[in-house]
GUPA-74926 format. One record per residue: x, y, z of N, C-alpha, C, O in turn. Coordinates in pm, 1 decimal, always signed. Atoms other than C-alpha are relative to their C-alpha. Layout:
! residues N
{site {X Y Z} {X Y Z} {X Y Z} {X Y Z}};
...
END
This chain:
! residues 94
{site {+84.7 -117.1 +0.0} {+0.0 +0.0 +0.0} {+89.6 +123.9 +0.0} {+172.8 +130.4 +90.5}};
{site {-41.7 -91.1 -30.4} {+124.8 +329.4 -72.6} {-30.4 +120.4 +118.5} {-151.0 +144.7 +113.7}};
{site {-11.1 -146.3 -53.8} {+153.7 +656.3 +174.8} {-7.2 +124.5 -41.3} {+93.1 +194.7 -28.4}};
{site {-7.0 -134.3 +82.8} {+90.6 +943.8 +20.1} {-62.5 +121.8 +145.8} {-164.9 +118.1 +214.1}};
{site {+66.8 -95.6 -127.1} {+72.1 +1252.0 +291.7} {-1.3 +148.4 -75.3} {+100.7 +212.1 -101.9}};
{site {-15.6 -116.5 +89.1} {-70.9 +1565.4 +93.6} {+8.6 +123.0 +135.6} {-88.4 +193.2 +107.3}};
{site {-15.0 -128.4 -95.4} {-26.5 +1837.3 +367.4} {+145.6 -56.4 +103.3} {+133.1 -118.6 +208.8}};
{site {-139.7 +16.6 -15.9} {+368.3 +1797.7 +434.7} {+22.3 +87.2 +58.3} {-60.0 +173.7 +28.3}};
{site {-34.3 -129.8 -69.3} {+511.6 +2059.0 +655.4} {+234.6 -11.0 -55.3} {+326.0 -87.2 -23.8}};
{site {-198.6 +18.3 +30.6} {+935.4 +2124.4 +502.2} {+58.3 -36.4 +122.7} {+143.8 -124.9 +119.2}};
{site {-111.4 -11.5 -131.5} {+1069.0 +2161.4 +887.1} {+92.5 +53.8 -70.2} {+181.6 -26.6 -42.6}};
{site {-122.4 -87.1 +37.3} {+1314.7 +2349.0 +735.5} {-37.4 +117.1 +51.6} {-147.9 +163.1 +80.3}};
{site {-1.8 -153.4 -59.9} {+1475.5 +2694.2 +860.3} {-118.6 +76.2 -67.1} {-193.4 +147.8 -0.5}};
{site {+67.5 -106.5 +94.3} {+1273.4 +2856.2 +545.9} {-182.7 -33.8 +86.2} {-263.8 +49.0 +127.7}};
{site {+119.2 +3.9 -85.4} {+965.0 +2684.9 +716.1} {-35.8 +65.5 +154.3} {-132.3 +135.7 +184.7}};
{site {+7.4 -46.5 -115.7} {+1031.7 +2749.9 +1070.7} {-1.1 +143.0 +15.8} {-55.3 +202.5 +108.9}};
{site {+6.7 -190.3 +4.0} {+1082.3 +3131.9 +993.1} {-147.7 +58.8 -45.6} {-196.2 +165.1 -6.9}};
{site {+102.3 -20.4 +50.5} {+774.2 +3119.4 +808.2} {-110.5 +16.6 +116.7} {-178.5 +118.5 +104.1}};
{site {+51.0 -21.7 -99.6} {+586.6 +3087.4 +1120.6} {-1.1 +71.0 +133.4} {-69.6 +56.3 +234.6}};
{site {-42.4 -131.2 -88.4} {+725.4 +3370.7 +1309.7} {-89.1 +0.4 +140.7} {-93.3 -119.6 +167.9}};
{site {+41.0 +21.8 -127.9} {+530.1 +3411.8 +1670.6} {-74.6 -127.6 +53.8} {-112.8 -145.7 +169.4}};
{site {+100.4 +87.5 -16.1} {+342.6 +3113.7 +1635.1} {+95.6 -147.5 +49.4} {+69.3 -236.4 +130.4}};
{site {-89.1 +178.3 -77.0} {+645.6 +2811.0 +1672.4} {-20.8 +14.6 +169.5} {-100.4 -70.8 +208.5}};
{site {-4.3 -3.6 -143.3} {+661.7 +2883.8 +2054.5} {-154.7 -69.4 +55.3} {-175.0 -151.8 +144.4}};
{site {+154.2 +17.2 -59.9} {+275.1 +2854.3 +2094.6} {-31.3 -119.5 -47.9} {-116.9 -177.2 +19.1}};
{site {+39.7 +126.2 +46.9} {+267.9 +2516.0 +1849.9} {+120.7 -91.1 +60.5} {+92.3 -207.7 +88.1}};
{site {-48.5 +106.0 -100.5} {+556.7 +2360.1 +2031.1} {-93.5 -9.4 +137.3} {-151.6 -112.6 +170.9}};
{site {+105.0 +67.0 -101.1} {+354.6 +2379.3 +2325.5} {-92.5 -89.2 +5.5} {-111.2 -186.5 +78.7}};
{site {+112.3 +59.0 +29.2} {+84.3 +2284.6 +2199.8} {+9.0 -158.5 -50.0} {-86.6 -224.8 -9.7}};
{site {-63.8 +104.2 +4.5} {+230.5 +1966.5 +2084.5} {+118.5 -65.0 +77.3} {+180.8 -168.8 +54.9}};
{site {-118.6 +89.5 -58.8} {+477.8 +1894.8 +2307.2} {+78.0 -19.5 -20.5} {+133.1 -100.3 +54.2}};
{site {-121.1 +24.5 +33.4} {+756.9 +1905.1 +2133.6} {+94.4 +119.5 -70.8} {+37.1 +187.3 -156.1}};
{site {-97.1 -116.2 +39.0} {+1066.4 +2166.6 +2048.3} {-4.5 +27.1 -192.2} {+20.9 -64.7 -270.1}};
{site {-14.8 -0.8 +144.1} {+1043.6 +2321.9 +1671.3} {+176.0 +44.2 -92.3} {+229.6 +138.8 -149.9}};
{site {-138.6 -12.8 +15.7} {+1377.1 +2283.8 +1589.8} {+41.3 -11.0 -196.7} {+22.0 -116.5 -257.1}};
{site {+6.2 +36.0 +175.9} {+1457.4 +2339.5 +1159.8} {+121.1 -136.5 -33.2} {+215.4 -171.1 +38.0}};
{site {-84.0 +76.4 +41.4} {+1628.8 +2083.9 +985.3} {+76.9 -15.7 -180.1} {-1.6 -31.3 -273.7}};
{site {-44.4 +16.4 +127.7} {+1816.7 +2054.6 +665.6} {-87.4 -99.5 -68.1} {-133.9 -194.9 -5.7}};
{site {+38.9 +37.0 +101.0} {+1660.2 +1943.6 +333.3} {+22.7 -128.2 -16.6} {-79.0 -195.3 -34.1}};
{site {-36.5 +150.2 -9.5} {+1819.9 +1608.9 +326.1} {-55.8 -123.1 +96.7} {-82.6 -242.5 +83.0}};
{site {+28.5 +117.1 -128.7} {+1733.4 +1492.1 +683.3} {-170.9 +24.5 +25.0} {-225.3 -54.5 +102.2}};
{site {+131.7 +41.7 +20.7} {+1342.4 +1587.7 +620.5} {-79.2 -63.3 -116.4} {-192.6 -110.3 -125.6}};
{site {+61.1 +135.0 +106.1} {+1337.3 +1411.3 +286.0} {+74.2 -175.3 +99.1} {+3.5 -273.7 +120.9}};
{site {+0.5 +189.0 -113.6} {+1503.1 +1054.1 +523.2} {-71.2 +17.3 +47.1} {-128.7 -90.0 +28.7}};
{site {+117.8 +3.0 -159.4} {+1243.8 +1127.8 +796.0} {-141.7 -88.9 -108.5} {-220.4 -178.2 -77.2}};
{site {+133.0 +37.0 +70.0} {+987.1 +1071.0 +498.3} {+43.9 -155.0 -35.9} {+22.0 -253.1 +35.1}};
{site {-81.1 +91.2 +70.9} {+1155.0 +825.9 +310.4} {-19.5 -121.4 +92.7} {-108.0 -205.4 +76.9}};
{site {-5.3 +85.7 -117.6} {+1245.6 +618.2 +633.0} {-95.0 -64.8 +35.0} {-79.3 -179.4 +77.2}};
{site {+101.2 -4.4 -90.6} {+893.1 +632.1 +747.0} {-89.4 -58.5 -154.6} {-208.0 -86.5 -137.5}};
{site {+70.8 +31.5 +103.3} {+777.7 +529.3 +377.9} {-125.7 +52.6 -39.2} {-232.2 -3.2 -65.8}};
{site {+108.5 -42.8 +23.4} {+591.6 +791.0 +318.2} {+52.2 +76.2 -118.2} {+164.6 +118.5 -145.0}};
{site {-21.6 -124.6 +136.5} {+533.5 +997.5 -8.6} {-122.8 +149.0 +22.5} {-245.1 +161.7 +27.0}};
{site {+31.9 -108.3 -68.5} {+527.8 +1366.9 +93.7} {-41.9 +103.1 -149.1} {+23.0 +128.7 -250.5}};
{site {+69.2 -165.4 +70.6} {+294.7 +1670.8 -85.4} {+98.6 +108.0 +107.9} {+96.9 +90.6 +229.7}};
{site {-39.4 -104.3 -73.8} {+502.7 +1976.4 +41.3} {-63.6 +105.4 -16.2} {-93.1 +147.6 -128.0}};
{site {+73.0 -129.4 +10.2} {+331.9 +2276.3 +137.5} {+68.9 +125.5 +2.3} {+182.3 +129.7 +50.1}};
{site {-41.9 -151.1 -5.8} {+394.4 +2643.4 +105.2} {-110.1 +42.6 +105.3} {-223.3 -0.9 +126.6}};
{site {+70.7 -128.4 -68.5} {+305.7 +2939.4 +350.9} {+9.0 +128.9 +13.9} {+121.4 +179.2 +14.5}};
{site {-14.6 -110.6 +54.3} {+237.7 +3243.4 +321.6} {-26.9 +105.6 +89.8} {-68.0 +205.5 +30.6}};
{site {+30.7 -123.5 -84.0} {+190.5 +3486.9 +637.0} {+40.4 +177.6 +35.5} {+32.7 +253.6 +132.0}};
{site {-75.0 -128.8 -36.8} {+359.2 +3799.9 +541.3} {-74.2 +74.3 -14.7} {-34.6 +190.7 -7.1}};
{site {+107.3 -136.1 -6.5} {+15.7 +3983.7 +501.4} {-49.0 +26.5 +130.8} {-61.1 +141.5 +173.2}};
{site {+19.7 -32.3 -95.7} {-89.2 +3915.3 +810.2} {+48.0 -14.4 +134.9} {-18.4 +4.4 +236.8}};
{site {-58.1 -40.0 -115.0} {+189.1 +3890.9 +1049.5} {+172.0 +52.5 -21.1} {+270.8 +64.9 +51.3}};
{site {-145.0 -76.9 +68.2} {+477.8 +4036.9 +843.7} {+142.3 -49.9 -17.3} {+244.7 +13.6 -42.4}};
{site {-144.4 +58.2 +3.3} {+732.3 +3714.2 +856.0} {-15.2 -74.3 -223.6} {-101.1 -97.2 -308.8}};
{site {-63.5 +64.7 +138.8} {+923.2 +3571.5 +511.1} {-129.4 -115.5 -53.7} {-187.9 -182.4 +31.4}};
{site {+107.9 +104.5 -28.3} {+658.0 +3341.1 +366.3} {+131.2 -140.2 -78.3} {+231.8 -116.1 -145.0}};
{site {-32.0 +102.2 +49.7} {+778.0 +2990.7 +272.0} {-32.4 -50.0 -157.2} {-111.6 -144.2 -160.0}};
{site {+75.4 -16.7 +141.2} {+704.9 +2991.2 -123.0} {-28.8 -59.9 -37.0} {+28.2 -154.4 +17.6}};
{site {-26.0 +122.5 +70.9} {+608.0 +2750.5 -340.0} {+71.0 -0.3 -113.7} {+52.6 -84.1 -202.0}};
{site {-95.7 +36.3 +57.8} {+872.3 +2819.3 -518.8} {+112.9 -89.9 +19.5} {+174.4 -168.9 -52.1}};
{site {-110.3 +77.4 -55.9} {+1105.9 +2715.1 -246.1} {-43.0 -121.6 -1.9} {+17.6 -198.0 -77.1}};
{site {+42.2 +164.7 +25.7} {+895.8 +2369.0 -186.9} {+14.2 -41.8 -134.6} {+59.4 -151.6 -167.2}};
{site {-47.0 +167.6 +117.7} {+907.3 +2272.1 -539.1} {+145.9 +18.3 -28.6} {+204.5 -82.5 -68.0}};
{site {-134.6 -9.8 -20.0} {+1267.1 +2426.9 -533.1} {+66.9 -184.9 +26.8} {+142.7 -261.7 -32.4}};
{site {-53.6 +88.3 -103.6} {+1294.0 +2152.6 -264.9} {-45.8 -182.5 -72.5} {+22.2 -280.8 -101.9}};
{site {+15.2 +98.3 +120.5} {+1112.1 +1897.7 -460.9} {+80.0 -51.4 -108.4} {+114.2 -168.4 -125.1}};
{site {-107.8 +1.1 +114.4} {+1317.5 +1912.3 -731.6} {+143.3 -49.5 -9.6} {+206.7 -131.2 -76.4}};
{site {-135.7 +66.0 -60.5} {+1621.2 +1895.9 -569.7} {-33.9 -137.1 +58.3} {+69.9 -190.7 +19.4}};
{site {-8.8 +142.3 -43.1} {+1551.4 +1548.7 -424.8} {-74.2 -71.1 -63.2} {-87.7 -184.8 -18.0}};
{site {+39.3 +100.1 +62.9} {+1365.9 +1410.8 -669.7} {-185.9 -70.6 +52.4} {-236.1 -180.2 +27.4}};
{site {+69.1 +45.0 -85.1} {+1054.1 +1414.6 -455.3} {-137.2 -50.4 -106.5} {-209.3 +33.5 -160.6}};
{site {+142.3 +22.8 +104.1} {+762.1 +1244.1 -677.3} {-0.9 -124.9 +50.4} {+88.9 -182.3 +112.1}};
{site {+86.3 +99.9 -77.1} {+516.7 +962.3 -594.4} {+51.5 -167.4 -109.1} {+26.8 -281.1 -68.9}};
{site {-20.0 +101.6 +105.3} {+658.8 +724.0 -941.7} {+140.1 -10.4 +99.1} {+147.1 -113.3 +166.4}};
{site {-115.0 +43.3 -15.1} {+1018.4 +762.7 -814.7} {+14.0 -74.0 +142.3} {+99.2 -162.6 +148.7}};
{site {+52.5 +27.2 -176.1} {+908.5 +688.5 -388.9} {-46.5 -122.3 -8.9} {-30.8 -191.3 +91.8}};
{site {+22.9 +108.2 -12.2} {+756.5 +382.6 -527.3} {+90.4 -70.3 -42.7} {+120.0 -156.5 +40.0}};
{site {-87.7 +78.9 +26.6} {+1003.0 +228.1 -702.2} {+73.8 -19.7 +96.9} {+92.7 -134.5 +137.4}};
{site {-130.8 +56.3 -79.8} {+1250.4 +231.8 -482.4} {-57.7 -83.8 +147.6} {+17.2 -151.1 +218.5}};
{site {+26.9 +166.3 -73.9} {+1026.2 +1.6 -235.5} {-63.2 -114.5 -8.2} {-132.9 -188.1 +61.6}};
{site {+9.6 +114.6 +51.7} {+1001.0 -220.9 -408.5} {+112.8 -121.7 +17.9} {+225.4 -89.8 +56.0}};
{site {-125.8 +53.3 +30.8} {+1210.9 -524.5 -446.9} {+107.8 -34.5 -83.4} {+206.8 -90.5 -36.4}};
END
């Protein structure tokens, strides 16, 4: 069975900035530290976990004035790793 998860969050710096006052209040809220991570080690997290990731863009610089996360940069990010649902299956295969 495939994984397909269409609402992906990058964890990357470009993400974590994107959310400007709000990481503090959603680590809480979850319980856990929002710490960014490089491009590489949130495509393994997916990968690992055998999932095939939709990446999202965000966009809050109208209404709280931080960098938005583009969707340029996600398919940027896409791109660079090759992220598509044909190439995610093949490779678990045997």
């Amino acid at each position: 069975m495939r994984i397909i998860d269409l609402h992906c969050y990058p964890g990357t710096k470009e993400w974590i900035t994107s959310q400007g006052p709000y990481v503090d209040a959603l680590a809480k809220y979850w319980n856990r530290g929002w710490a960014a991570k490089k491009e590489d080690e949130v495509v393994r997290d997916f990968t690992d976990a055998g999932v095939e990731a939709v990446l999202v863009a965000l966009d809050l610089e109208t209404t709280i004035a931080t960098p938005a996360c583009t969707n340029e940069y996600v398919h940027g990010m896409w791109k660079r790793h090759r992220l598509s649902p044909a190439r995610s299956s093949r490779q678990r295969r045997p």
